[in-house]
C-alpha positions in Angstrom: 0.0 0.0 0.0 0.9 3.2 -1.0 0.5 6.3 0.9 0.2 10.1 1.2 2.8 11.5 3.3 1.7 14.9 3.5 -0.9 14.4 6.4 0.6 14.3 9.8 1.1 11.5 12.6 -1.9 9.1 12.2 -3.8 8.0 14.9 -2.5 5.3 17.0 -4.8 2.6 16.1 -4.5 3.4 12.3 -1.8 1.6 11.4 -3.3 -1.8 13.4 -6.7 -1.1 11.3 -4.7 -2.1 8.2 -2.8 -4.9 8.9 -3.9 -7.8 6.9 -6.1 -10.6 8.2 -4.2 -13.4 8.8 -5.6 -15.9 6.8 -3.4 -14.0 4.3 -0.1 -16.1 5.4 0.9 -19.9 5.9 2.5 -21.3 8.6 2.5 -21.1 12.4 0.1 -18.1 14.1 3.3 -16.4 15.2 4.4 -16.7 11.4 1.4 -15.3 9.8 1.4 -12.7 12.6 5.0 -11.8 12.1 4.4 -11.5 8.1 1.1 -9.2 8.5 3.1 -6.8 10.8 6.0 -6.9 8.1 3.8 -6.3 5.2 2.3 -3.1 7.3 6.1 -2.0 8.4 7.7 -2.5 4.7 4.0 -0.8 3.3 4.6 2.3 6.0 0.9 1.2 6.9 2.5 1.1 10.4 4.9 4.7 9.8 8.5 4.6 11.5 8.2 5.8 15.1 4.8 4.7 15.7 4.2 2.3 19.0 3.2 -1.3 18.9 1.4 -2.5 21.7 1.1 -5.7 22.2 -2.1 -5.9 23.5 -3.7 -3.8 20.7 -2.3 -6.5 18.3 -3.8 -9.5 20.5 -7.0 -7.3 20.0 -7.1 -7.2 16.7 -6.8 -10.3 15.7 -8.2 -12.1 18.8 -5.2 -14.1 19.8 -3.5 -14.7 22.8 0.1 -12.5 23.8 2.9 -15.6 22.5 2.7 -15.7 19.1 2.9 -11.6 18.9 6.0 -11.6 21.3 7.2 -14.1 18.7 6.6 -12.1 15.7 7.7 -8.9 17.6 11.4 -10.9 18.3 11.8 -12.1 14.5 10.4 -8.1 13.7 13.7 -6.7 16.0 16.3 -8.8 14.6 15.4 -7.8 11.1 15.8 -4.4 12.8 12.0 -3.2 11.7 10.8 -2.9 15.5 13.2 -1.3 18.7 12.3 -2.7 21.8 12.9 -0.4 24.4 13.1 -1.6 28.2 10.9 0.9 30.3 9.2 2.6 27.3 7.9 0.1 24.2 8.2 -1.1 21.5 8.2 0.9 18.1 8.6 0.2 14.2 12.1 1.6 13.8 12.7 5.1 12.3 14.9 5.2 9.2 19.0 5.6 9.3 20.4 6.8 6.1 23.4 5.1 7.2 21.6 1.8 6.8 20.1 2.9 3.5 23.2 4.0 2.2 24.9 0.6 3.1 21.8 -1.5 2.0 22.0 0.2 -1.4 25.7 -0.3 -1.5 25.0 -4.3 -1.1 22.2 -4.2 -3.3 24.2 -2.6 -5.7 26.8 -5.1 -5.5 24.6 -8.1 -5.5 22.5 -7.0 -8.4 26.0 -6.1 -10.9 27.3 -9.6 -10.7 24.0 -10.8 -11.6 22.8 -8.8 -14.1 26.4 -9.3 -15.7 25.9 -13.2 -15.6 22.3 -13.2 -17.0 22.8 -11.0 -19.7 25.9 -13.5 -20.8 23.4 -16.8 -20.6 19.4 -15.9 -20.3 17.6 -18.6 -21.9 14.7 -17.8 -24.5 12.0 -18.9 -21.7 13.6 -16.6 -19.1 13.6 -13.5 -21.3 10.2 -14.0 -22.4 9.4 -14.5 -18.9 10.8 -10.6 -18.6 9.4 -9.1 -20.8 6.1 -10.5 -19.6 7.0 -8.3 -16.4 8.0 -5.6 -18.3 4.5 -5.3 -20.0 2.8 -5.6 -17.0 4.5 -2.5 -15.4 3.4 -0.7 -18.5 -0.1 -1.6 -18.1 0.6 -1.0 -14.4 1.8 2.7 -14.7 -0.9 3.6 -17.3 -3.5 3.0 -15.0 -1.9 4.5 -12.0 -1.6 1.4 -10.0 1.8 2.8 -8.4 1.1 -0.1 -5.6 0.9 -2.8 -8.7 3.6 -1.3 -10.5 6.0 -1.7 -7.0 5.1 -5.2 -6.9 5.9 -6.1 -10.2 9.0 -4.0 -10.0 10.2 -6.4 -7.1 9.6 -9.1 -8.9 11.4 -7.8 -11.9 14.8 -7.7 -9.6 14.0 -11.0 -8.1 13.8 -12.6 -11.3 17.1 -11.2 -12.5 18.8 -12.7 -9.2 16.9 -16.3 -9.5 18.3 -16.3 -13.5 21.7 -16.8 -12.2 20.7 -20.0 -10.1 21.8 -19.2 -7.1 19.3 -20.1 -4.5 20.0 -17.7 -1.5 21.0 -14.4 -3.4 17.3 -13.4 -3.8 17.3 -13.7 -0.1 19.9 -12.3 0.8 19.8 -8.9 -1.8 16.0 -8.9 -0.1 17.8 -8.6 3.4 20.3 -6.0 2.5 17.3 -4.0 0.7 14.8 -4.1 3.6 15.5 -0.3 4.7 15.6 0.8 1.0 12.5 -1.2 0.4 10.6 0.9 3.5 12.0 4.5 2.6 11.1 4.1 -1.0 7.8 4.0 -0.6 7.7 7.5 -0.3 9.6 7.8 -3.3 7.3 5.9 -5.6 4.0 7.7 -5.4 5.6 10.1 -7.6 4.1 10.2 -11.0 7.7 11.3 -12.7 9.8 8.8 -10.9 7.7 5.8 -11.5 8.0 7.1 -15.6 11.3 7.1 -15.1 11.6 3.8 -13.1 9.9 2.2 -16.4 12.2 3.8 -18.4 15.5 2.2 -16.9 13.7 -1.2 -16.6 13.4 -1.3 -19.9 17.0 -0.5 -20.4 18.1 -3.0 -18.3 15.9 -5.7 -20.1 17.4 -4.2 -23.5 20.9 -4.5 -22.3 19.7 -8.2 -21.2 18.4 -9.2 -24.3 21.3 -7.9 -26.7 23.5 -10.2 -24.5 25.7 -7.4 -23.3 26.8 -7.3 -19.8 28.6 -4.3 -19.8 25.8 -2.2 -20.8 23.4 -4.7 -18.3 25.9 -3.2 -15.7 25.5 0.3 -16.6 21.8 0.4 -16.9 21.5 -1.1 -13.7 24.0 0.9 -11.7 22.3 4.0 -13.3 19.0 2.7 -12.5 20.0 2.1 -8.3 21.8 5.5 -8.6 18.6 7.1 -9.5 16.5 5.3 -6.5 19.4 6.7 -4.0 19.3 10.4 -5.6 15.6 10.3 -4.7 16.2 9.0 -1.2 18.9 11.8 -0.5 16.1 14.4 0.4 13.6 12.6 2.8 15.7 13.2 5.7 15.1 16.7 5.2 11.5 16.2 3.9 10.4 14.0 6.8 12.5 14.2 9.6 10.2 12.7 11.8 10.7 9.3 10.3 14.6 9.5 10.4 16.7 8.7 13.8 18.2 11.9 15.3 21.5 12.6 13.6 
């Protein structure tokens, strides 16, 4: 979900309103709760700063206090949630130190790949990306900036996957988590989702002509660009941002 910054601090039962049901998820109660407070964090449903209490979750979905000490636990090592003796627990404001060294991973992750796919993609994967790559045009002519994120994610996952190694989607999602968050305020903009588009389809050119050194460039142009937008939400929304 996508939403308006401009409005000020939401009410404190908000964020909680959203979250979604947890029939959504698989798995164990604390699993599915863990993922519907996730999707709310990453979604900035539930906005950096803003308090979780424990029982308000229970409450809302009817459950008893474990499995949302469970999900709160697996929330804090991913560092989405401080716990903080005495005072709460909150979804954790943004550091652009983390985002800068998330990118900087990303970054890495995402050349090596790219540079590998574009040397082997099969027929059946670059059809299979050029599928995406329609969709997100559909997508952004409609003005479905929430659809359009989506099948941008998947875009990047699918690049990683092409190289056929099983834990660097995983682990480029890990390193990304804070980027993930902070670019949601990024993407509601109408110009930078055109220009999104625009280097995706570079990147899926580059791909297809089977030429890794232009894959490269495209791509580190195209992560350059996301970290040129992030540069000024510190200033614009300083209440979302640690104290420097």
């Amino acid at each position: 979900m996508l939403l308006n910054t401009s409005t000020g601090v939401q009410g404190e039962n908000d964020g909680l309103a959203r979250l979604q049901p947890l029939d959504a998820h698989e798995g164990s109660l604390s699993n599915k709760v863990y993922h519907s407070l996730k999707q709310a964090i990453l979604s900035l449903a539930l906005r950096p700063g803003e308090i979780l209490r424990k029982g308000a979750i229970c409450s809302r979905f009817g459950i008893s206090r474990s499995p949302v000490s469970e999900a709160v636990t697996r929330l804090a090592a991913e560092g989405l949630v401080d716990v903080v003796p005495q005072a709460g627990t909150f979804v954790s404001r943004f550091s652009m130190e983390e985002i800068r060294e998330g990118a900087f991973l990303r970054e890495a992750l995402e050349l090596a790949a790219v540079d590998q796919v574009a040397r082997a993609i099969t027929e059946e994967q670059l059809v299979a990306l050029r599928r995406n790559l329609r969709i997100q045009e559909a997508l952004v002519a409609d003005g479905d900036f929430a659809g359009f994120y989506e099948q941008d994610a998947e875009m990047h996952e699918m690049i990683l996957s092409f190289t056929g190694f099983k834990r660097l989607a995983q682990l480029a999602e890990t390193s990304w988590l804070q980027v993930n968050r902070a670019r949601q305020l990024v993407l509601p903009n109408p110009g930078r989702v055109a220009e999104t588009l625009e280097e995706h389809r570079q990147i899926v050119a580059a791909i297809a002509a089977h030429d890794p050194k232009a894959a490269r460039a495209a791509t580190r142009a195209h992560l350059a660009q996301l970290i040129r937008y992030l540069g000024p939400l510190e200033r614009d929304h300083p209440e979302f941002f640690e104290a420097s």
